[in-house]
C-alpha positions, -999 to +999 in steps of 0.1 A: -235-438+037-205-424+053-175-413+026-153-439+042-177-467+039-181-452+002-146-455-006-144-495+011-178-498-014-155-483-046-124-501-036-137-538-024-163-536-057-165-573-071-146-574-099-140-609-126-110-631-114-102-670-102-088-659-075-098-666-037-091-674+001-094-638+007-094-634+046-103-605+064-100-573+045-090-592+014-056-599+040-040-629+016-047-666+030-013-689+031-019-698-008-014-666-019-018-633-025-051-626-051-050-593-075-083-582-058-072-580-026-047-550-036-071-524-030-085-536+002-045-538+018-042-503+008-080-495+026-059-513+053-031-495+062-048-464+053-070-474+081-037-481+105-022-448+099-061-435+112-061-459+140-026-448+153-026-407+145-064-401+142-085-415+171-087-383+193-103-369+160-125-395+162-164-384+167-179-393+205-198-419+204-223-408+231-255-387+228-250-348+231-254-339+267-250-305+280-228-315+314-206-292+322-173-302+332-157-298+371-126-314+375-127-304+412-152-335+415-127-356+404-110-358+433-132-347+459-168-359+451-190-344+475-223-359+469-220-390+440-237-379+410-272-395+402-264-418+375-292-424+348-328-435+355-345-457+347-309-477+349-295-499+324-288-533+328-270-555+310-277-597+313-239-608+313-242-640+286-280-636+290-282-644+326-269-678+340-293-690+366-326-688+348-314-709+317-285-720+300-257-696+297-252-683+262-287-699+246-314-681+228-335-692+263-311-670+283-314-644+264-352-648+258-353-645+295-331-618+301-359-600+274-387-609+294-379-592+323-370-564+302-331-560+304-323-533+283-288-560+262-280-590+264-242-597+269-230-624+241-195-638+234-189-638+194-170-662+180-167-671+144-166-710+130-138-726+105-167-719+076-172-685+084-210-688+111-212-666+135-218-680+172-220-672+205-201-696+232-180-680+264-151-704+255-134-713+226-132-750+236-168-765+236-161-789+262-176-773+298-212-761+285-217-788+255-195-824+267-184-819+230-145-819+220-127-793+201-125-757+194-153-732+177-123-718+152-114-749+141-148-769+138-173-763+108-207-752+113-226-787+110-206-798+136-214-768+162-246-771+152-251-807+166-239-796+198-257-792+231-252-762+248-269-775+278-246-806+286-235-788+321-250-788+357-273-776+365-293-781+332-288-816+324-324-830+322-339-796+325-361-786+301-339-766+286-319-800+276-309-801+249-303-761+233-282-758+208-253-732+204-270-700+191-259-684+157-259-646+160-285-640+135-307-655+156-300-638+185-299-604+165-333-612+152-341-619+188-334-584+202-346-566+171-377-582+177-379-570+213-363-535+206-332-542+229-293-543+225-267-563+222-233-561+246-208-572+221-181-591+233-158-604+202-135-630+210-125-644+179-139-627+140-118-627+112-146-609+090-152-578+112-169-560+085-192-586+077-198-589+113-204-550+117-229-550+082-247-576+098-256-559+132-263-526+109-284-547+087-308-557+117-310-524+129-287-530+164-262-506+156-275-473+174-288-495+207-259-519+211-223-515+220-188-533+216-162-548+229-134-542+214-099-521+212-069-508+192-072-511+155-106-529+148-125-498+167-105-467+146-117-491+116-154-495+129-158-462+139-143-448+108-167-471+087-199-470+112-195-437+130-227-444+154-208-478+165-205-474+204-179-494+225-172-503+256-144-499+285-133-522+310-109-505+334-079-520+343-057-511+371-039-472+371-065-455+357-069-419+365-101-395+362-080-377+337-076-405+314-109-418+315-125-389+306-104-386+276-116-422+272-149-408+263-143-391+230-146-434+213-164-454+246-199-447+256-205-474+284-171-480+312-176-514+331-152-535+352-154-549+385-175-522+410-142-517+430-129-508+410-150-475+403-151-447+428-175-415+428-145-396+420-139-417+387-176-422+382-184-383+380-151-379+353-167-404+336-204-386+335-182-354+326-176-367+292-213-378+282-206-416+289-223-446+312-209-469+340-218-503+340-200-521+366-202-558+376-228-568+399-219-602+401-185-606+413-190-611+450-213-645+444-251-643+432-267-644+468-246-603+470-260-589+436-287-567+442-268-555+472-236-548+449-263-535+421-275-510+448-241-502+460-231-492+423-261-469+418-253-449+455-220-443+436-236-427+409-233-458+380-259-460+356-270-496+360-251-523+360-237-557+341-258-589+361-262-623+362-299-625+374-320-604+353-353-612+379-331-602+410-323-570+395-358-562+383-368-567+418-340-546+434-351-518+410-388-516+424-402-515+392-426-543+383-434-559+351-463-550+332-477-584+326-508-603+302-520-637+310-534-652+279-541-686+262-517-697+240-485-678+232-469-675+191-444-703+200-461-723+227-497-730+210-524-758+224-557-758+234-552-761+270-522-734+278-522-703+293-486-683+297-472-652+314-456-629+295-441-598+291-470-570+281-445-552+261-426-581+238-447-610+244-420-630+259-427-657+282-419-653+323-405-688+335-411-704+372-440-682+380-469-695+396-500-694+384-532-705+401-562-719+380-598-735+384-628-740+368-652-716+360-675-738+374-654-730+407-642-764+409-609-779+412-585-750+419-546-755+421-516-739+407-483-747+391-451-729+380-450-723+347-430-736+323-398-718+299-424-703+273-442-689+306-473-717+301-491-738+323-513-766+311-547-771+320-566-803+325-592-787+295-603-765+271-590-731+278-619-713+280-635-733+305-607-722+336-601-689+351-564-685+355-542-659+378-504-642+392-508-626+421-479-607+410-447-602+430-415-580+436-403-587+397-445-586+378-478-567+384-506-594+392-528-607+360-553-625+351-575-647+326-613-654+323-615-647+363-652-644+372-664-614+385-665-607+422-702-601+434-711-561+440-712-559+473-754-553+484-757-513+484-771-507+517-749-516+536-721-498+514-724-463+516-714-442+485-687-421+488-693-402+455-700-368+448-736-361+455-736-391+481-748-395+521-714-390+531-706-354+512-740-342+523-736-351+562-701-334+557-716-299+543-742-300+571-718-307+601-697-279+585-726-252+588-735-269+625-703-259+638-698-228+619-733-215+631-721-223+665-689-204+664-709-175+653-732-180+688-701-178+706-679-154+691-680-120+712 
């Protein structure tokens, strides 16, 4: 525990008294002003002071790297730097063309095909639940009416975050608005991060406990500035944060950007090599935007960020950009799967967190080598069959995003042996080699004078 955090323990201790509404940092609530909230003001503008003197004392919140600095790249490049690999990829609100935006299934997704965070939109509820939903108003993705901050958790919770085109009717219809410790069970189950973006939190260190408490704090990163990260980086030193560039922006100042941010994203024109190598100067990523030029341009903007020297990239297709990085899923095929059980099923999934790869086709048959088809499995990465699993033989072929599997396949027939010869070590072929070698090498003897 850091001495900071220590003294917020000492001075926020529960102590006896009536007294309540006590907002964030024990800040007093329209109906008054309680006794134990004294301590936690003066936490508070100790904090300010820190926030608006101290934040170049700050520690960095990247790893130690031993780059040394050249501020002559800064303005003339040369050759772009060769940003980190394997790159990091962020799903911006889990990815929005393989499921619902902002749903556990987006985000379950993004997992599968092994994004490294998930991008999320926090936002807190009138009875203090944590959500996450793009917009405050729950009208576009859920038909609903009314605002997240102003409506109590029951009510969110009865939503459907899938009342929008293209999903009506899916099978994603309905999905209900995800609470962040779902999500943070999520990624803690897959050992990924989180991409914090926190549009509205009156608790922030209930919020910030909470990712500690699952474990997210040293692989996830925030979106935040000003006051609440001196505060969170005063109380959680390892708390990482991210930062979008504006317009103006010079190497200089981005570099001294790094001592607090670890991971820079924006728009990608708005990086340059130039800025980009400032950036790697100071121990930090770049994460630009691959989507902002329309979907059917992302892994062509994903590839244009990385010949720049970025480090991966923020996307809204976590399959495109699997593909575009030429690096295959390791895949199992399997009956069944821990959320998607029956009899008949057999599902795709990731070989590493058992997540489930949607819209993949899988061709099955009989053992019996009757009836052989295929179909496109399903969100938990399942087909049905007509029968008992064990009876079919099931397979992917694999393509640019997933190695080929399979499932009870029958083995092929060896192939008869004499017609095949072995190409082993002691075989036909080795010895004919050694003997054609002393042929010739007898007859260059003959011939040499």
């Amino acid at each position: 525990m850091t001495i900071a955090r220590k003294i917020y323990s000492s001075l926020t201790a529960r102590r006896p008294s009536s007294a309540h509404h006590i907002g964030w940092l024990g800040c007093p609530t329209p109906t008054g002003l309680p006794v134990t909230a004294m301590p936690r003001l003066l936490l508070s503008a100790l904090l300010l002071i820190s926030a608006s003197t101290g934040a170049a004392d700050l520690p960095k919140a990247s790893e130690t790297c031993d780059r040394t600095v050249n501020q002559v790249r800064w303005t003339e490049v040369g050759s772009p730097d060769l940003g980190r690999r394997p790159a990091l990829v962020s799903a911006h609100r889990g990815g929005v063309t393989l499921a619902p935006e902002n749903t556990l299934w987006a985000y379950r997704h993004a997992f599968a095909y092994g994004m490294d965070f998930v991008e999320i939109d926090v936002r807190e509820s009138l009875d203090g639940v944590l959500y996450s939903m793009h917009d405050d108003a729950v009208a576009r993705t859920t038909g609903g009416s009314g605002n997240i901050s102003t409506m109590l958790s029951s009510q969110i919770d009865a939503l459907n975050a899938a009342n929008f085109e293209p999903w009506i009717g899916s099978e994603y219809d309905p999905s209900p608005v995800p609470r962040l410790d779902d999500i943070l069970a999520l990624a803690r189950d897959s050992q990924r991060g989180i991409e914090f973006d926190i549009k509205f939190v009156k608790n922030y260190l209930g919020f910030f406990q909470k990712v500690q408490d699952y474990g997210l704090m040293s692989r996830s990163y925030f979106n935040m500035s000003g006051f609440t990260v001196s505060l969170a980086q005063l109380l959680y030193p390892e708390l990482r944060v991210i930062y979008n560039l504006g317009d103006g922006e010079t190497a200089q100042s981005l570099y001294d950007e790094t001592g607090r941010s670890i991971i820079y994203g924006s728009a990608m024109d708005k990086f340059t090599p130039e800025l980009i190598a400032a950036i790697h100067d100071g121990c930090s990523y770049v994460l630009p935007h691959s989507y902002d030029d329309g979907h059917e341009y992302e892994a062509a903007e994903f590839l244009r960020g990385l010949a720049m020297g970025a480090d991966g990239a923020q996307s809204d297709q976590p399959d495109v950009i699997r593909a575009a990085l030429h690096a295959p899923l390791a895949v199992k095929l399997a009956p069944g799967s821990a959320d998607a059980a029956g009899s008949n099923r057999v599902c795709l999934s990731n070989a590493e967190n058992g997540l489930g790869l949607p819209g993949k086709t899988l061709r099955y048959g009989r053992r019996d080598g009757t009836d052989a088809t295929e179909a496109r499995s399903d969100r938990y990465g399942c087909v049905s069959l007509p029968g008992a699993v064990q009876d079919y033989w099931a397979r992917f072929t694999g393509d640019a995003t997933a190695v080929a599997a399979q499932y009870n396949a029958p083995e092929a027939p060896t192939p008869p042996t004499a017609t095949t010869p072995a190409i082993t070590e002691g075989g036909s072929l080795p010895l004919l080699a050694s003997l054609l070698y002393l042929l010739i090498a007898a007859l260059r003897r003959r011939t040499l004078p």
